[in-house]
N, C-alpha and C positions, 0 to 999 in steps of 0.2 A: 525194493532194496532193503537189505536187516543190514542192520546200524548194530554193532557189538554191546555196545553201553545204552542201550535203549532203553530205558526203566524210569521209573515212578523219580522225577525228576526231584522233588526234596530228598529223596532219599539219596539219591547220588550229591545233593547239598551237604548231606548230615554227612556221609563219610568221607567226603572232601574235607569239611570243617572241621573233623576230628583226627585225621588225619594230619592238616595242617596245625592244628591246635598244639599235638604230639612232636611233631616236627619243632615249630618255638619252643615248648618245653624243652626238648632236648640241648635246643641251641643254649638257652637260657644256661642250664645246668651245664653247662660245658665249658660257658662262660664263668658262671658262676664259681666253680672248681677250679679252674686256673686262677683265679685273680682273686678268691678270699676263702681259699682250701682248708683254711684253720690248723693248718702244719708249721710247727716252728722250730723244726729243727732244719739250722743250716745247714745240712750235708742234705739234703733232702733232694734227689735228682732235679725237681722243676726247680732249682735255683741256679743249677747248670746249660738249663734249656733258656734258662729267660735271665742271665748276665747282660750286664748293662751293656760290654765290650762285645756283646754277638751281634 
């Protein structure tokens, strides 16, 4: 039987983990950006998105 993903087993580790790695970064920065974006201007669209009263 051939198995698709049959290969040199760390290496399919290394590009999991880096993959995943990329993945949290992203979240991170995503988070990041909404919630300390360093914009202070109040007309600034994400203060329409994220009112208290939504």
């Amino acid at each position: 039987m051939h198995h698709a993903f049959l290969g040199p087993f760390w290496g399919n580790v290394a590009i999991i983990a880096i993959a995943g790695a990329i993945t949290i970064g992203c979240f991170v920065a995503m988070f990041w950006m909404i919630f300390r974006p360093g914009e202070k201007d109040p007309h600034h669209a994400k203060y329409e998105i994220l009112r208290k009263d939504r």
